[in-house]
C-alpha positions as CSV (number, residue, x, y, z in Angstrom):
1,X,0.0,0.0,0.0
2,X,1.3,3.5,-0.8
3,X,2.2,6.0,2.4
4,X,0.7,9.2,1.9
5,X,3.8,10.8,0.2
6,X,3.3,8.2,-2.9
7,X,-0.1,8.5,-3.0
8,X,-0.1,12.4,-2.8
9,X,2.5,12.6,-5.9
10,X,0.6,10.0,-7.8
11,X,-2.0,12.4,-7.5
12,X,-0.5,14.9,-8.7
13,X,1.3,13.5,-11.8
14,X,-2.0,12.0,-12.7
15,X,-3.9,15.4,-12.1
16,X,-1.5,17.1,-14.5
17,X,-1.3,14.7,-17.4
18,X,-5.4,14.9,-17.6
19,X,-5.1,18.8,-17.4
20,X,-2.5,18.2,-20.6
21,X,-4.8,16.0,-22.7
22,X,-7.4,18.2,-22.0
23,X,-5.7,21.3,-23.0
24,X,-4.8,19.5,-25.9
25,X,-8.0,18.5,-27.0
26,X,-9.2,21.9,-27.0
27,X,-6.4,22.9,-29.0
28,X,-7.0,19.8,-31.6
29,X,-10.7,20.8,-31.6
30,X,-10.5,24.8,-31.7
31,X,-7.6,24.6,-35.2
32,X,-10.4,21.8,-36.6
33,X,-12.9,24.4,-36.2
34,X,-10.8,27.3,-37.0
35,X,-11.2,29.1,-34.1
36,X,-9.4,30.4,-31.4
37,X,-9.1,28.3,-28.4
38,X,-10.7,30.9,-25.9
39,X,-14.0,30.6,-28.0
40,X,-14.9,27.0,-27.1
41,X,-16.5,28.3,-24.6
42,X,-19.2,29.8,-26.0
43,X,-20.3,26.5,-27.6
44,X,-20.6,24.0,-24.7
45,X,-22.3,24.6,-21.5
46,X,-21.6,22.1,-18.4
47,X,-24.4,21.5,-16.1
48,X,-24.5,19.5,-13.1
49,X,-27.9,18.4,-11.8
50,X,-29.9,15.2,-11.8
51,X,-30.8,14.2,-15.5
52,X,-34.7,14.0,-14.3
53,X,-36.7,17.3,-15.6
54,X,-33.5,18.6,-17.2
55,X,-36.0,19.4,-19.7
56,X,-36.7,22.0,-16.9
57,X,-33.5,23.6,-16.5
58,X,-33.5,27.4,-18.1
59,X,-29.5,27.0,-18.4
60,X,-29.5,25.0,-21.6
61,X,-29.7,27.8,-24.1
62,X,-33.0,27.1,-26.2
63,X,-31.2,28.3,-29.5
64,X,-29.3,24.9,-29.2
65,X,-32.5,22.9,-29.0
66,X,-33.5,20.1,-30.2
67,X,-30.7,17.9,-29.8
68,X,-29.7,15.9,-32.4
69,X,-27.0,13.2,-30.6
70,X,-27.2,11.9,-26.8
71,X,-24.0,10.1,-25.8
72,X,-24.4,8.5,-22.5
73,X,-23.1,5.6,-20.0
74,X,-26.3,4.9,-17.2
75,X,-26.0,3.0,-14.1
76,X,-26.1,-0.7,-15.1
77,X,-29.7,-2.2,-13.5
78,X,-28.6,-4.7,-10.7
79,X,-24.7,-4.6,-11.2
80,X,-22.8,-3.8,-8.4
81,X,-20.4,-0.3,-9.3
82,X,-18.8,1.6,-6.6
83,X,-19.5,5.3,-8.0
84,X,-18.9,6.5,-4.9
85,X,-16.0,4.8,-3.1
86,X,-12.7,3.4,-3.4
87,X,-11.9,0.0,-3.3
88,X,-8.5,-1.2,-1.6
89,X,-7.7,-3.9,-4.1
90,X,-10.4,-4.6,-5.0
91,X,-12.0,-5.5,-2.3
92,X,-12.8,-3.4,1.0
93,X,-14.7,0.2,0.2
94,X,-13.5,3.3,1.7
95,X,-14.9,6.8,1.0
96,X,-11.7,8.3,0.1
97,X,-12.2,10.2,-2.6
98,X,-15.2,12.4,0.3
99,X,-11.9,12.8,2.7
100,X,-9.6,14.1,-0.2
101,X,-12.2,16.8,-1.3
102,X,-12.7,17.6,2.6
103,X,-16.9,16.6,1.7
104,X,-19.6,14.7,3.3
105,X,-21.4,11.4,1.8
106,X,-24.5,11.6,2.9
107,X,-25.9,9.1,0.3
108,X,-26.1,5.5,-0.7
109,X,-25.0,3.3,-3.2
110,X,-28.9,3.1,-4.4
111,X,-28.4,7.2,-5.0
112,X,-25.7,7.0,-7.4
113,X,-27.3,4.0,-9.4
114,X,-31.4,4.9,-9.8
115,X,-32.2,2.5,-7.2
116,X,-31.4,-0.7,-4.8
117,X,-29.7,-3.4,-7.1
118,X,-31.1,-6.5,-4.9
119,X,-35.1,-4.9,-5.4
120,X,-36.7,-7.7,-6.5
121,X,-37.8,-6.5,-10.2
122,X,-35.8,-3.7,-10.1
123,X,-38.8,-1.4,-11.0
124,X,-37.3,1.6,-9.2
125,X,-34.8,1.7,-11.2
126,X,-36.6,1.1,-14.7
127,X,-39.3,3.7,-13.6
128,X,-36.6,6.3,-12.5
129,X,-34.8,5.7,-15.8
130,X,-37.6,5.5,-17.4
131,X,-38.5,9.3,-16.6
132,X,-34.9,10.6,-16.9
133,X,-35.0,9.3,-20.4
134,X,-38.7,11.2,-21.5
135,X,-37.2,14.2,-20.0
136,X,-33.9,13.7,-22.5
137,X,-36.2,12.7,-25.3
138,X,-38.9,16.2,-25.0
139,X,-35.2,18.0,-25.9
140,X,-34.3,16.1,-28.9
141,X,-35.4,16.2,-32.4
142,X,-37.4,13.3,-34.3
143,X,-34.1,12.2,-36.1
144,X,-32.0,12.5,-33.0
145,X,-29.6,9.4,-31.7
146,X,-29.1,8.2,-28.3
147,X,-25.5,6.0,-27.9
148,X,-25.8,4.2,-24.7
149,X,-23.1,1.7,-22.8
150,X,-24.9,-0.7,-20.4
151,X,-24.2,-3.2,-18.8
152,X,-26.5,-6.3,-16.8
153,X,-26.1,-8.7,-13.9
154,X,-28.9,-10.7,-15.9
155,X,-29.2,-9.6,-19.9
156,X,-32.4,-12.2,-19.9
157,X,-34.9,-10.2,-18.2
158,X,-33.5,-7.0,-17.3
159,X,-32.4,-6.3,-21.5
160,X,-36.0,-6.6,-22.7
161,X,-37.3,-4.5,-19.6
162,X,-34.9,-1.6,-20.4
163,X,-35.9,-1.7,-23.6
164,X,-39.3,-1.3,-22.7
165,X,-38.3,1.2,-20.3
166,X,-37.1,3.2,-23.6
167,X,-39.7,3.0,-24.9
168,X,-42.1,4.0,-23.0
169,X,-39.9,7.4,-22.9
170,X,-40.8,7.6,-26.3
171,X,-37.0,6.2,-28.1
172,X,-37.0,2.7,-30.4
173,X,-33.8,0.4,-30.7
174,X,-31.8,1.1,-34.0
175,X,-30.2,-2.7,-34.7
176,X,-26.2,-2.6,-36.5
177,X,-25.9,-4.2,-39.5
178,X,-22.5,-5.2,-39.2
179,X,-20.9,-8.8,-39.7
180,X,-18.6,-9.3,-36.6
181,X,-18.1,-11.5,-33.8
182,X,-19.2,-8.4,-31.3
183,X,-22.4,-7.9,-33.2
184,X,-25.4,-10.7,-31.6
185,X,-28.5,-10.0,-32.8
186,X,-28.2,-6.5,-34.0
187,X,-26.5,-5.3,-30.6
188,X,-22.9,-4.6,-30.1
189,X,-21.3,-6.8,-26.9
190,X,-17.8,-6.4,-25.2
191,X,-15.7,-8.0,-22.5
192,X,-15.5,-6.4,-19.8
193,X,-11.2,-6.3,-18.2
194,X,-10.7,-7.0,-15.0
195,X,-14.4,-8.8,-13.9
196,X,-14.2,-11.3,-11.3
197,X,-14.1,-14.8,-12.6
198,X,-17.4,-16.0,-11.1
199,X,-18.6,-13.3,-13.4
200,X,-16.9,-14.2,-16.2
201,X,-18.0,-17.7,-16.1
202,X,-21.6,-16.8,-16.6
203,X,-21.0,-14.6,-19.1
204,X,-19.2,-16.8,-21.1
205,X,-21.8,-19.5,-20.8
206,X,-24.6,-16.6,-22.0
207,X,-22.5,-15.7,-24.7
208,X,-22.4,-18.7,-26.3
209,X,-26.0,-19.2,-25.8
210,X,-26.3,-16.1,-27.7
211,X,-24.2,-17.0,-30.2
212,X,-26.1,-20.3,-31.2
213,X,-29.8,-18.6,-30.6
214,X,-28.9,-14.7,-31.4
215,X,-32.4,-14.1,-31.9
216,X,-33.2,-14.5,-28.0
217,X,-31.3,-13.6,-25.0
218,X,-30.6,-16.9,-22.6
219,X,-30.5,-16.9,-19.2
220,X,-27.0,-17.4,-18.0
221,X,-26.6,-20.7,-15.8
């Protein structure tokens, strides 16, 4: 384990080489636009607030309206991801990121994640998404595309139910027409690094089920 010393200038060599690529980006992007660099900021505006009602918020200028592109990672529906903690490898949770910034935690894991992951159904989190997503969808335009990475504990039920949840915020699933061994089924799967290998097992034994039936999602063992 790293003393304090170590971890403090890990910190800070980490904490500059993001502030490089990001000044870098906006360098790349402001020359590809032909613009100066102190002008980007006139075209994005950062907002931090709970995606429910966004639709609501009078800081999103209404001469950028409707959206046309949604890019966007949700909490996964009953997968277990520390959003709000660090683990000590890999294993025991501390709030250290909450003593760094000299904050509170008031909240749960349920807060960060649209609801318990061992509710039985999970419809707190499908009816919390559910709304988020028709308060993204009164912003966009007809045409508009939402590019989503999820992830699920049980692809079986809980796929089909966020679809539904989707769609009852008024969206509808756009299949790929690609030819590739990441492509089941119209949908685009990855391996996830670093998964624990009780997880892996069963998602190796669903992917092959999905591979020989790609027309219906199996139940992993």
């Amino acid at each position: 384990m790293p003393d304090a010393i170590a971890l403090r200038d890990e910190f800070v060599l980490r904490l500059r080489k993001a502030a490089s690529d990001h000044f870098e980006f906006l360098s790349t992007t402001a020359d590809l636009n032909g613009m100066p660099r102190c002008r980007l900021g006139s075209l994005r505006r950062i907002i931090n607030r709970d995606a429910q009602e966004i639709n609501l918020d009078g800081r999103i200028p209404k001469a950028w309206l409707p959206a046309k592109l949604v890019v966007t990672s949700p909490p996964y529906p009953g997968v277990h991801v520390v959003y709000h903690r660090w683990q000590i490898h890999g294993r025991k949770e501390t709030p250290a990121p909450f003593w760094l910034a000299n904050q509170r935690d008031g909240a749960g894991e349920s807060f960060y994640t649209l609801g318990r992951r061992d509710e039985v159904g999970l419809e707190t989190y499908f009816d919390r998404l559910k709304e988020v997503f028709a308060s993204v969808r009164s912003m966009l335009s007809d045409d508009a595309q939402v590019f989503q990475l999820v992830a699920f504990a049980d692809p079986s039920w809980q796929l089909p139910a966020y679809l539904e949840a989707m769609e009852a915020a008024g969206f509808a699933e756009v299949l790929v027409k690609a030819n590739r061994d990441c492509v089941v089924g119209g949908r685009v799967w990855r391996q996830v690094p670093g998964r624990k290998w009780y997880a892996n097992n069963r998602y190796r034994k669903w992917w092959r089920a999905c591979r020989r039936h790609p027309s219906r999602m199996v139940k992993p063992d």
